[in-house]
C-alpha positions in Angstrom: -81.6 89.4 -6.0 -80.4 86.7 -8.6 -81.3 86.6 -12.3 -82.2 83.9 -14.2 -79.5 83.5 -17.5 -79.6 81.3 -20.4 -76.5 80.1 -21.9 -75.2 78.0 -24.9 -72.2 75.5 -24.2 -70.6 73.3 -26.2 -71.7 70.0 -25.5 -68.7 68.2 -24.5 -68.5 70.8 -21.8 -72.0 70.2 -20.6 -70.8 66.6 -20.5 -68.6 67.4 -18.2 -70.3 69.1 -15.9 -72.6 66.3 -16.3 -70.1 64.3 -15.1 -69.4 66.1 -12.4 -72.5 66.4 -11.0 -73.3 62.4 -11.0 -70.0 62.4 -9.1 -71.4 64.3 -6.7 -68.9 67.2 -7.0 -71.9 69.6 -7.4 -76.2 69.4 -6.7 -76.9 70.3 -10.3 -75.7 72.4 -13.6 -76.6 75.4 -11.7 -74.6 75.0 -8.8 -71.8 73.4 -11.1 -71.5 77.0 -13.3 -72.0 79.2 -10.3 -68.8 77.3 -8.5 -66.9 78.0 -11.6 -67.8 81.8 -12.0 -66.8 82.2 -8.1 -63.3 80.5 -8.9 -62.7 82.3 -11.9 -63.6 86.0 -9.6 -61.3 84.7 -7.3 -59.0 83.8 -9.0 -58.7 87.3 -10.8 -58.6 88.7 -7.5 -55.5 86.4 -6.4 -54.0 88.1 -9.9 -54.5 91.5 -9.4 -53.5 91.1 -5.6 -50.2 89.7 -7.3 -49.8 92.2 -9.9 -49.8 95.1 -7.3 -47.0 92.5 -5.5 -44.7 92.8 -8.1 -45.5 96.2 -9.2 -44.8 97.2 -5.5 -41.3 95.3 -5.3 -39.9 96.9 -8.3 -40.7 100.3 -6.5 -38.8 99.0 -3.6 -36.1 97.8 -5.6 -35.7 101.2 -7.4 -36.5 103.7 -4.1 -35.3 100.8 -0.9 -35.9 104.3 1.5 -39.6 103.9 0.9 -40.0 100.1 2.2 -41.7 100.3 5.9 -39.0 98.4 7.9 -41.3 95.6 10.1 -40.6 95.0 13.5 -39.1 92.1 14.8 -41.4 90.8 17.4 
């Protein structure tokens, strides 16, 4: 189910989603804010995926014996 939201924007960024829009980058403001929202998850995911990276590689640096050796195919 979606809801409906209202929202206040500043309005030199409605301009530019305006903008993008009569480009054609997007149908509508709608379609425009929900492609934005989705980035911004993803990209939050793509952080916290690297996070864990580095987080994991300083354990390997400090304890090498627990690093799964792969197998050379």
């Amino acid at each position: 189910m979606m809801a409906q939201v209202q929202l206040r924007l500043p309005e030199k960024t409605l301009q530019e989603i305006d903008r993008w829009v009569a480009e054609g980058k997007f149908k509508n403001r709608s379609d425009a804010i929900k492609t934005i929202i989705s980035l911004y998850e993803e990209r939050e995911k793509t952080r916290e995926f690297y996070q864990m990276l580095l987080k994991r590689s300083q354990q390997v640096k400090e304890h090498p014996e627990t690093l799964v050796p792969l197998e050379e195919a």
